[in-house]
C-alpha positions, 0 to 999 in steps of 0.5 A: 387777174393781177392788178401788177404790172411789173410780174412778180416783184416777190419770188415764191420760189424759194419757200421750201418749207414754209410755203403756206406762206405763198398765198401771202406773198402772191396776194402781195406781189398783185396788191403791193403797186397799187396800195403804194400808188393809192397810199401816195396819191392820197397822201399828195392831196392831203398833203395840198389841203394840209399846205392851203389850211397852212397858208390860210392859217389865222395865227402863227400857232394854227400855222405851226400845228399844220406843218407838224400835221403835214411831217406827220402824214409824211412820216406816217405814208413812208413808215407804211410804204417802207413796212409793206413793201419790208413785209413782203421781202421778208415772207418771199425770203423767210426760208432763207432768214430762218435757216440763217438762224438756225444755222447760227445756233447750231454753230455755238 
């Protein structure tokens, strides 16, 4: 069962050599919407509680920790998002970036 509705986001196609690799990169074309979806809402009702605990703050200090709370958790749900979905791009092209590099030292 696939959890994505979207198909195939990473292609398997073109693993060549390395495709031990395309359990990893089915496993992440099914989870990959999800996870984003589940990371993002959960981090939009943290984000809620974080924004009342700042509107409830007693003191301007309390106020100012909250609010490098919340850019934290902002920052910290786009670096994980930007990383698995960075993740999968990589291992679905990895013949590609590695025959790259290789064809760069050979040409020395």
């Amino acid at each position: 069962m696939s959890l994505n509705m979207l198909g195939e986001i990473f292609s398997t196609g073109g693993l060549g050599q390395y495709q031990y690799l395309a359990t990893i990169v089915k496993f992440l074309n099914q989870a990959i919407i999800p996870f984003t979806i589940t990371l993002t809402v959960a981090a939009a009702v943290f984000a809620i509680v974080l924004a009342f605990m700042i509107m409830k703050a007693e003191s301007a200090e309390k106020a100012t920790e909250m609010k490098k709370r919340l850019w934290g958790l902002i920052i910290t749900v786009v670096i994980v998002i930007v990383a698995v979905w960075l993740l999968g791009w990589l291992l679905s092209n990895f013949n590609t970036i590695m025959t790259a590099i290789r064809s760069m030292g050979s040409g020395l």
